[in-house]
C-alpha positions as CSV (number, residue, x, y, z in Angstrom):
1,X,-200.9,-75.3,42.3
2,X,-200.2,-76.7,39.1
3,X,-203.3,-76.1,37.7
4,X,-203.4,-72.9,39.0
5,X,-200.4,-72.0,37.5
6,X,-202.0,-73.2,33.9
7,X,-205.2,-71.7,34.8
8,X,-203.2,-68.0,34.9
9,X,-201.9,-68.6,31.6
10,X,-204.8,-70.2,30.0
11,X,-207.1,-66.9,31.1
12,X,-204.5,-64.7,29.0
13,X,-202.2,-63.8,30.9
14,X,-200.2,-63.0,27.8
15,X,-195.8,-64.2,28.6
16,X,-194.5,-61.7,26.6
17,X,-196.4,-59.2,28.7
18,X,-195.9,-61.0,32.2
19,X,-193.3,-58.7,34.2
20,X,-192.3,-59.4,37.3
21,X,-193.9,-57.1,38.1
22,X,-197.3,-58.1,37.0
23,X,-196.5,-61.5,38.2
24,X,-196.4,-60.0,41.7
25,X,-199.8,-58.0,41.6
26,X,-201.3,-61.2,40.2
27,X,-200.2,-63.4,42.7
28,X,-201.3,-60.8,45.1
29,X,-204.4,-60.7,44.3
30,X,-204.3,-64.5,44.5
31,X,-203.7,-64.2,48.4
32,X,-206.5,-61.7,48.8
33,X,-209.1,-64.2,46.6
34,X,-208.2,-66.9,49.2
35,X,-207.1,-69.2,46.3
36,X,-203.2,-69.5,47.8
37,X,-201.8,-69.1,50.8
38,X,-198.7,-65.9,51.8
39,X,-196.6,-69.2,52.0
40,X,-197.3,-70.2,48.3
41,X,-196.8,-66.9,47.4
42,X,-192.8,-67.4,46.6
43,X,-193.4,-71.0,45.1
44,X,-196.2,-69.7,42.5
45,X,-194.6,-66.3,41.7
46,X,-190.9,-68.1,41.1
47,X,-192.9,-70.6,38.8
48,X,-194.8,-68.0,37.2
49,X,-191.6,-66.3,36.3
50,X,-189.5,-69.8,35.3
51,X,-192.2,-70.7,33.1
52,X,-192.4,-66.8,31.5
53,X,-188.8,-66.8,30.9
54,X,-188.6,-70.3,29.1
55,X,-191.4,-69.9,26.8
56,X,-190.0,-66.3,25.9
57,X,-187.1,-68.5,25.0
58,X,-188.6,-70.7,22.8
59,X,-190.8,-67.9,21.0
60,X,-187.6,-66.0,20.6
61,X,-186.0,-69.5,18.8
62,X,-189.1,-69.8,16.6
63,X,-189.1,-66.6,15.5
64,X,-185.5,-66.7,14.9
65,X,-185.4,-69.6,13.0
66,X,-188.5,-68.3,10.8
67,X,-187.0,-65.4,10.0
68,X,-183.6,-67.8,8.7
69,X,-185.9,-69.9,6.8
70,X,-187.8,-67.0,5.0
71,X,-184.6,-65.0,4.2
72,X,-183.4,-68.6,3.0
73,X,-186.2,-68.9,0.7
74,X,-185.7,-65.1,-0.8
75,X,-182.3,-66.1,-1.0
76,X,-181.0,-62.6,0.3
77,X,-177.6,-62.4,0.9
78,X,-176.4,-62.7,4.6
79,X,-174.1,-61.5,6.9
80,X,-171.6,-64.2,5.9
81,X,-172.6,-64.3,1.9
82,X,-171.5,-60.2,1.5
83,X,-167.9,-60.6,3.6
84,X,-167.2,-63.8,1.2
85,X,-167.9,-61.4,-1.9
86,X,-165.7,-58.8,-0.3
87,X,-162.3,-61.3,0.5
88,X,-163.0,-62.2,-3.3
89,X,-163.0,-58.7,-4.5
90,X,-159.9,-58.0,-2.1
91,X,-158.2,-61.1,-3.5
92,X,-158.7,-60.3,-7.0
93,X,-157.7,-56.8,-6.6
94,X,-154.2,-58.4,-4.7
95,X,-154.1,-59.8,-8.1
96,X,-154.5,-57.3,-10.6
97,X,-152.3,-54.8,-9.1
């Protein structure tokens, strides 16, 4: 089963695009093609599902950390950099009055 489980995803069977839904007609069709049995059906589609949820995961951390490392390199202010300027602004207004 295991290579049929890498077979599925090697034919392009996109994650980002692999519903439950989806996963269930595929696994489906499976059955009908003879290639697993109605009792594998739970076992694959579970593991078709695990394995679509953890690499979404790990594309979402790739992508999040790429978009920190570009803003990093156009040094654009964050979040964090703007309500630092603001508490100093603040302070130095407690200041002045």
């Amino acid at each position: 089963m295991e290579k049929l489980l890498r077979d599925i995803f090697l034919a392009g069977i996109g994650v980002l695009s692999l519903t439950k839904e989806k996963a269930e007609e595929i696994v489906e069709e499976l059955i009908k093609l003879g290639k697993i049995t109605e009792e594998e059906e739970g076992t694959l589609l579970e593991e078709l599902i695990k394995r679509g949820e953890k690499q979404k995961k790990e594309i979402d951390k790739k992508v999040e950390d790429n978009v920190k490392k570009v803003i990093s390199q156009l040094k654009v202010a964050t979040k964090e950099d703007v309500e630092r300027l603001e508490k100093k602004i603040e302070d130095l207004k407690k200041k002045l009055s």
